[in-house]
C-alpha positions in Angstrom: -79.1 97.0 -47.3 -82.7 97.3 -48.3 -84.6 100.7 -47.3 -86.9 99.7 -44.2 -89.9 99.5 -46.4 -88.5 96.3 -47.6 -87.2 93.0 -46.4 -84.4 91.8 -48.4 -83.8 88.1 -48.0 -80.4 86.3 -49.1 -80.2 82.2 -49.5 -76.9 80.8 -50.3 -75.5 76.9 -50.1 -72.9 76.8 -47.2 -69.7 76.9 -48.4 -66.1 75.6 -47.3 -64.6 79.1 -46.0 -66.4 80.9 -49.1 -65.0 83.8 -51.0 -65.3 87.2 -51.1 -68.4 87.6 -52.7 -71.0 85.2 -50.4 -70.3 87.6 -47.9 -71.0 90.8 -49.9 -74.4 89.6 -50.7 -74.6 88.3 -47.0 -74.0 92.2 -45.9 -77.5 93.0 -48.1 -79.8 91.0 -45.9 -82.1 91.6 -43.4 -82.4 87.8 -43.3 -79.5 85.3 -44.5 -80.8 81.4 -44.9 -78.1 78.4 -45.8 -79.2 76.1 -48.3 -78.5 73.1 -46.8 -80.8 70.5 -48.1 -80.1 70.7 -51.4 -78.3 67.9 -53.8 -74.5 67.9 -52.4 -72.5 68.7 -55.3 -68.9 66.7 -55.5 -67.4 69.3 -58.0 -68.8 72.6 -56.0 -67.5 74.7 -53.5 -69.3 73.1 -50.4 -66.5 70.8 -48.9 -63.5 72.9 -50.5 -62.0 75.9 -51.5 -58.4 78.0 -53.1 -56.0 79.9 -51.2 -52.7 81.8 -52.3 -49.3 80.1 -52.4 -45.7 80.8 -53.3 -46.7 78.6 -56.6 -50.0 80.5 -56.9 -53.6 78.9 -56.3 -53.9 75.5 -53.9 -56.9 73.7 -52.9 -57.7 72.8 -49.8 -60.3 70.3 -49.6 -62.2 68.6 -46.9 -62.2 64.8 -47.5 -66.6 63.9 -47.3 -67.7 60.3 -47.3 -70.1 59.5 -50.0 -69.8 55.5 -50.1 -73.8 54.3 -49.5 -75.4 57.8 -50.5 -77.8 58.6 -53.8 -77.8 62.2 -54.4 -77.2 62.9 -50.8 -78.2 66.7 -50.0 -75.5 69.0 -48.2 -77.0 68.3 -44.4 -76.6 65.0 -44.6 -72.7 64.6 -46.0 -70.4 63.5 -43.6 -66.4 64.8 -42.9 -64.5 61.0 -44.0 -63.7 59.9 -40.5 -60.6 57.3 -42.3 -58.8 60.8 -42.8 -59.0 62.4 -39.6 -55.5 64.2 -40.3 -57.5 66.3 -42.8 -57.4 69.6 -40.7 -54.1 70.0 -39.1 -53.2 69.6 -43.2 -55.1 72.4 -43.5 -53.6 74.7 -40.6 -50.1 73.6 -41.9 -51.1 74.4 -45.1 -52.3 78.2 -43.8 -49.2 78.7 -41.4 -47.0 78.0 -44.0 -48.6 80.4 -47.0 -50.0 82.8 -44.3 -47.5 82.5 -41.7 -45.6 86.1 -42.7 -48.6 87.9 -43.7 -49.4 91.6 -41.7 -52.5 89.9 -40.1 -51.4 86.2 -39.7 -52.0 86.1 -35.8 -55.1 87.7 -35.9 -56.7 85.3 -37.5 -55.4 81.9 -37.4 -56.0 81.4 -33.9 -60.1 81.6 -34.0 -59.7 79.4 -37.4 -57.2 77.1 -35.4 -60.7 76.6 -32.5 -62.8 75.9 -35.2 -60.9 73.5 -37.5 -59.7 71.5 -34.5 -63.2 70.4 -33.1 -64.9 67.4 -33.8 -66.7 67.4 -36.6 -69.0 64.8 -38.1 -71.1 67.1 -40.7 -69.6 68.8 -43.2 -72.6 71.7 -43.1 -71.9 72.0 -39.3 -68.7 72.6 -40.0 -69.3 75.1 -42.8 -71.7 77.6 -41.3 -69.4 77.4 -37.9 -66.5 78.5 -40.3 -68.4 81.6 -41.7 -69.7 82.8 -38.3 -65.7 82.7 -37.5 -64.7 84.2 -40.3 -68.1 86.8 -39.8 -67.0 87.3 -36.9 -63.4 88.7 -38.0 -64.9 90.6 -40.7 -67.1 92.5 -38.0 -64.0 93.6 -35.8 -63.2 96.3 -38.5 -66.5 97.6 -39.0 -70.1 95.9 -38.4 -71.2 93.3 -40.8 -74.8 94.0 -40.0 -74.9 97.6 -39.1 -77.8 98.1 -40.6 -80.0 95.1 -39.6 -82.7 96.0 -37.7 -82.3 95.8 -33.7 -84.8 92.7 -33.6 -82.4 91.1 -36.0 -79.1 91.8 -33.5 -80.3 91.0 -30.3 -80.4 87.5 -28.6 -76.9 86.0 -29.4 -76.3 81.9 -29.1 -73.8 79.7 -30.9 -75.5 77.9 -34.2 -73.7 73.8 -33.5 -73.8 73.6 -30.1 -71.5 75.3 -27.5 -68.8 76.8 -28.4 -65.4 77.4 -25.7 -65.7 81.5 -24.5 -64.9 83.8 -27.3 -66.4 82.0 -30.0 -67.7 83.7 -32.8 -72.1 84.6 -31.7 -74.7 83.8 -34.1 -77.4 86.7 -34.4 -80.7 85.4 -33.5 -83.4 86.1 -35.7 -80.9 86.4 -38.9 -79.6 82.9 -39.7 -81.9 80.6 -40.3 -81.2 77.0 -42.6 -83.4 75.6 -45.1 -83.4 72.3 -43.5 -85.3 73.6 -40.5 -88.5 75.1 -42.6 -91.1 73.3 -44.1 -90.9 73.6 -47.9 -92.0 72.6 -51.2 -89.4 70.3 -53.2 -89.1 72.7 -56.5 -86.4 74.8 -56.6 -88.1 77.9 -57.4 -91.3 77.2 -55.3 -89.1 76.6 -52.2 -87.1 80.3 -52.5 -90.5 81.7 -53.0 -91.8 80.1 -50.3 -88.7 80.6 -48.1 -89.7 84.6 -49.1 -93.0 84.4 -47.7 -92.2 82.3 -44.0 -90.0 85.2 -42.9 -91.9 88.1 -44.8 -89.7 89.2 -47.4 -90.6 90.8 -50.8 -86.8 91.4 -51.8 -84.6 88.3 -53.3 -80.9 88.9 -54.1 -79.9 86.7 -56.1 -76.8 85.3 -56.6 -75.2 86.3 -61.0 -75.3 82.4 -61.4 -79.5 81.9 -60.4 -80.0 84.4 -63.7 -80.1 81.4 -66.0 -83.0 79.1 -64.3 -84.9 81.3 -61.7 -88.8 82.0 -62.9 -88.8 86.1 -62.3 -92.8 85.8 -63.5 -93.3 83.2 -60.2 -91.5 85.3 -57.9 -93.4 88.9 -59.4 -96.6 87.0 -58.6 -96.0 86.3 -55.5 -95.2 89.6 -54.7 -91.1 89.3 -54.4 -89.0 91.7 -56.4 -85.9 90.4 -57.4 -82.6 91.4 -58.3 -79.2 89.8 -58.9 -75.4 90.5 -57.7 -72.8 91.5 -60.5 -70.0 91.4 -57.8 -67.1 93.3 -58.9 -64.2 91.8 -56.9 -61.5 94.6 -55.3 -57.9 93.9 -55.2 -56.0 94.4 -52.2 -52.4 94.1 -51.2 -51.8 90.3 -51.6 -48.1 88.2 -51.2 -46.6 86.1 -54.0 -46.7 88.3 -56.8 -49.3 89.2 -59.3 -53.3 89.4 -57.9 -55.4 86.6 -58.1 -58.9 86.7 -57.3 -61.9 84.2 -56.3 -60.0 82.8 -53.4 -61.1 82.0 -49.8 -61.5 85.5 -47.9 -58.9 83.9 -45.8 -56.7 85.2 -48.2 -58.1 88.7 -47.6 -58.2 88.0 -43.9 -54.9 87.2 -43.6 -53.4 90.2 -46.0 -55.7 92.7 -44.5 -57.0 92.3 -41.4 -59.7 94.7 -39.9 -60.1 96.5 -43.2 -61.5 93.6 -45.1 -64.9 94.5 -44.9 -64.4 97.4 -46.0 -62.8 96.1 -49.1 -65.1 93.8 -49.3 -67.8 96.1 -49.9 -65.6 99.2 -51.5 -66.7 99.4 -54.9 -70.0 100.3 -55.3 -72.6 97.0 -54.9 -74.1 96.7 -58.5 -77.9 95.5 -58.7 -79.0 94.3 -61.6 -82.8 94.1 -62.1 -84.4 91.2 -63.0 -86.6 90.8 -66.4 -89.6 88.2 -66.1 -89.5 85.9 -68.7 -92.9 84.9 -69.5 
């Protein structure tokens, strides 16, 4: 977390229950904001994502219609309503792999709420799945401990309302991308998305290193600096460690100490050069 004479803002696409990693660099801000009017991409990581298997990696993958849409962005995709079946695959899919794990009950129930409403958005149904999953991750320790109280205070659910016990939204920390008024370049709209909620710290995501403008961003008075995660093992079923799977996989394994695995090895910023 960044030292209270600086605002450390975080932007990352939503992602279909996302790995280890998005919510590392999700623990470093003092304000988080989902990408979600950006250019859908088929191939990504928005509408799917691995999990562990006696056979090693699966995908699970949530059907999206597409048919009529050029270059649609993420906010406007929609779940394909011809394959309604789509999430009890899923929770079959995670009873089955998951079923014997330590932490199995835990867990699966909260995920069982969320898959089982009805969705129509595929974004709706991704940020509902990482306040879940954010959720879980707080009941061993706090995911936003060191937020500041503004930021904690005021809690209200982010698609509507939720049955009791859902998963809160923090107030004043989420905020999506399709809800500001931005400029269209990529760079120009993170900088921008900076300034709104007065931030002068980006971390950035290892990937952003090859296209961001550091000069723009050191002009406009916003330092940033990149993730290098380095991903933990932890005790896992079905034999020998993979990594870069759904933090369901965590979840599942370890319950109320995956945040603290999560965020175990020392976080490694690496600062960024302007290139001129």
């Amino acid at each position: 977390m960044s030292q209270s004479s600086s605002r450390t803002c975080v932007v990352l696409q939503p992602g279909y229950l996302p790995w280890l990693g998005f919510f590392a660099q999700m623990c470093r801000a003092d304000v988080f904001v989902y990408l979600d009017d950006v250019q859908f991409d088929k191939h990504g990581w928005r509408n799917r994502n691995r999990i562990k298997g006696p056979a090693g990696p699966q995908w699970l993958t949530v059907p999206v219609r597409l048919h009529g849409l050029h270059q649609p962005r993420i906010n406007d995709v929609l779940i394909d309503p011809t394959r309604p079946n789509w999430a009890s695959k899923h929770l079959k899919t995670l009873r089955m792999n998951y079923g014997a794990c330590p932490f199995f009950d835990w867990l699966y129930q909260d995920l069982e709420q969320a898959l089982t409403r009805k969705w129509t958005h595929l974004a709706e149904l991704d940020i509902a799945l990482v306040e879940v999953l954010s959720s879980k991750l707080n009941d061993g320790g706090q995911l936003y401990n060191d937020l500041p109280y503004e930021a904690r205070c005021g809690l209200e659910p982010a698609a509507g309302p939720l049955e009791k016990g859902s998963p809160p939204v923090l107030e004043g920390t989420f905020r999506r991308s399709s809800e500001m008024d931005l400029p269209t370049g990529r760079g120009a709209r993170l900088i921008e998305i900076c300034r709104q909620l007065r931030c002068d710290h980006y971390y950035a995501g290892a990937a952003s290193r090859a296209y961001m403008d550091i000069a723009a961003f050191e002009r406009a008075g916003i330092r940033v600096t990149f993730q290098d995660y380095q991903h933990p093992t932890y005790p896992q079923r079905y034999g020998e460690f993979e990594s870069h799977l759904s933090v369901v996989d965590l979840l599942f394994n370890c319950g109320p100490d995956s945040l603290e695995i999560i965020t175990s090895l020392r976080p490694v910023e690496c600062a960024a050069e302007s290139r001129d």
